[in-house]
Backbone as CSV, one residue per row, in Angstrom:
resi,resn,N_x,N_y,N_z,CA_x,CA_y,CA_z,C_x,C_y,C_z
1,UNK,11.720,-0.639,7.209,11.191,-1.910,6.765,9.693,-1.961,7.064
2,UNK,8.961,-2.494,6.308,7.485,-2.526,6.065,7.189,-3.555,7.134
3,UNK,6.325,-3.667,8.047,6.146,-4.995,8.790,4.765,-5.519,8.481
4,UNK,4.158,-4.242,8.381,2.280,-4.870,8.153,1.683,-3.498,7.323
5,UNK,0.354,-4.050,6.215,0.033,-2.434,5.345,-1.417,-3.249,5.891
6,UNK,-2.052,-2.721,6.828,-3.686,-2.384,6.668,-4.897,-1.432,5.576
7,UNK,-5.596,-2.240,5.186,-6.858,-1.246,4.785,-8.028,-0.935,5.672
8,UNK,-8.305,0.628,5.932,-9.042,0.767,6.553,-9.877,1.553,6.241
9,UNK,-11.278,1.202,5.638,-12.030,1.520,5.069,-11.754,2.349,3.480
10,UNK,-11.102,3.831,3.229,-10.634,4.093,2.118,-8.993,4.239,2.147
11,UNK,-8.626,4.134,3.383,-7.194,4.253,3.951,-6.464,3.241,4.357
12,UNK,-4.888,3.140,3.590,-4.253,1.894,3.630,-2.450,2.578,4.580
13,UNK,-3.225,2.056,5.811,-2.060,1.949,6.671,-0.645,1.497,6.989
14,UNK,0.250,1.705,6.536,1.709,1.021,6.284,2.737,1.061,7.446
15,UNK,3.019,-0.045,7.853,3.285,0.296,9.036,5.236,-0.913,9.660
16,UNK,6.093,0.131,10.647,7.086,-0.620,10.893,6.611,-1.273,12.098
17,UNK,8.326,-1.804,12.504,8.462,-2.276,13.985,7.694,-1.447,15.212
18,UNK,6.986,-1.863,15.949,6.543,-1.222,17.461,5.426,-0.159,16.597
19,UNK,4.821,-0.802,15.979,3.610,0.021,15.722,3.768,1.263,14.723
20,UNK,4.246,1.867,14.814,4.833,2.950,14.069,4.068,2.713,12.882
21,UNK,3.518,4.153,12.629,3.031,4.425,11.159,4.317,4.922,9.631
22,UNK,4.706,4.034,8.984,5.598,4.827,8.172,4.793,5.722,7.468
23,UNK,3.711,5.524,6.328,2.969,6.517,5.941,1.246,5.848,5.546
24,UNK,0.640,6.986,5.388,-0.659,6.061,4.814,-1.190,7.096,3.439
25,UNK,-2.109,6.413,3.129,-2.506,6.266,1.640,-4.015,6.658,1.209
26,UNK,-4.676,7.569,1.076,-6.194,7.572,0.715,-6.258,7.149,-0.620
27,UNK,-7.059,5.839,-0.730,-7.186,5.585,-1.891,-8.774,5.240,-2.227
28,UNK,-9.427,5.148,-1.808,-11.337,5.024,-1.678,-11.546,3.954,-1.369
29,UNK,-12.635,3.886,-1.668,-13.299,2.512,-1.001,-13.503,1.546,-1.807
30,UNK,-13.139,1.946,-3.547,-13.195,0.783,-4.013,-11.706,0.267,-4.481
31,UNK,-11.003,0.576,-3.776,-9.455,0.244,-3.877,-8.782,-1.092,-3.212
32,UNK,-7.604,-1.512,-3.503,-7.857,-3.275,-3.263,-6.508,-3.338,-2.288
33,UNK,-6.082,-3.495,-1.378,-4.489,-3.860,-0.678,-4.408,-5.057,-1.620
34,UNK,-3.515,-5.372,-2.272,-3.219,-6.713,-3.165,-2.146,-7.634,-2.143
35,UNK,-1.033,-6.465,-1.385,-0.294,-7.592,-0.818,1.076,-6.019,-0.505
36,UNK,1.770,-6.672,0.419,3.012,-6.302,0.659,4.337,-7.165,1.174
37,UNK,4.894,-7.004,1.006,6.851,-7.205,1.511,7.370,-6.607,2.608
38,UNK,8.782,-6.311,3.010,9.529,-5.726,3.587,9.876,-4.268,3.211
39,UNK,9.620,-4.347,1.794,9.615,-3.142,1.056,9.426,-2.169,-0.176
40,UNK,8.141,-2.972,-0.330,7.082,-2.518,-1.136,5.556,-2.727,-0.709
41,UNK,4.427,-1.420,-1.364,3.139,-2.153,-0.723,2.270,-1.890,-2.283
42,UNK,1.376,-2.823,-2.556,0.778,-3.071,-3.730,-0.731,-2.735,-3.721
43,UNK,-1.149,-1.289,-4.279,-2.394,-1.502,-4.060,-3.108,-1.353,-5.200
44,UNK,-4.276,-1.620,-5.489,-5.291,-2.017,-6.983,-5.807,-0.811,-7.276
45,UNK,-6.280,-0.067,-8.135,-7.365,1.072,-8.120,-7.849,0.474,-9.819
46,UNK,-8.858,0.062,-10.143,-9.525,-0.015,-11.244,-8.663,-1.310,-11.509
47,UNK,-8.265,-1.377,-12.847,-7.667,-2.238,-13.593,-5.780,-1.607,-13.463
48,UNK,-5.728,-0.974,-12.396,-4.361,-0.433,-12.595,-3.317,-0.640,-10.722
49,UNK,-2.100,-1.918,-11.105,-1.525,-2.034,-9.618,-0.453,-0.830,-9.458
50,UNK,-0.817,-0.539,-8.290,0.273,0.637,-7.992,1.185,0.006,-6.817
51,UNK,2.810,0.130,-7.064,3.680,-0.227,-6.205,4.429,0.839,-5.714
52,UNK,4.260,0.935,-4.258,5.262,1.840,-3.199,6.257,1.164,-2.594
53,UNK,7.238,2.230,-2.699,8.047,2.031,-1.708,7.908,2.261,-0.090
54,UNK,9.099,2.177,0.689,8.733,1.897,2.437,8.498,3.726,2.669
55,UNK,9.059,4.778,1.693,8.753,5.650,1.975,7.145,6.068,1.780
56,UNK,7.069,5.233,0.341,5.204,5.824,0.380,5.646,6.431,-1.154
57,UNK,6.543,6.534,-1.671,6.928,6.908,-2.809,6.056,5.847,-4.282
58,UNK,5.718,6.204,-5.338,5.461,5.354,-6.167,6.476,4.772,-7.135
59,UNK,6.589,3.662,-7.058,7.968,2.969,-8.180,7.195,2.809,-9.175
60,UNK,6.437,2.287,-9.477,5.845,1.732,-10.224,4.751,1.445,-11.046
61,UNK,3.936,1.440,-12.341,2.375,0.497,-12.011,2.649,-0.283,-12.886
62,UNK,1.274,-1.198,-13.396,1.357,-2.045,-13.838,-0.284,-2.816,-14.330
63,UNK,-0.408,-3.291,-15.455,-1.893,-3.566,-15.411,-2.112,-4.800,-14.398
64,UNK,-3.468,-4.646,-13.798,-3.343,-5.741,-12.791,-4.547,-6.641,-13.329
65,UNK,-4.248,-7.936,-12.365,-5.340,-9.137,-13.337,-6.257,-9.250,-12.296
């Protein structure tokens, strides 16, 4: 389960219970954290949202507004 996804500087940190890193993400610096859940994390790159799963896997994209 996802508890918190940080951006840190070009790197978006995804993270469980007791700190624990589930996985992280290089995505640059002009890349956006949009938001996360329990078990998905949403991040922006251009005009395009990309959705992960808790593994770090990609489900999804989507045009973003």
């Amino acid at each position: 389960m996802i508890i918190t996804a940080i951006k840190r500087g070009g790197i978006v940190y995804v993270y469980a219970e007791g700190n624990r890193v589930l996985w992280t993400i290089g995505c640059g610096p002009e890349c956006e954290l949009m938001g996360y859940t329990s078990t998905t994390v949403t991040i922006r790159r251009g005009n395009i949202a990309y959705v992960y799963n808790e593994k770090g896997h990609l489900v999804s994209t989507t045009q973003a507004r």
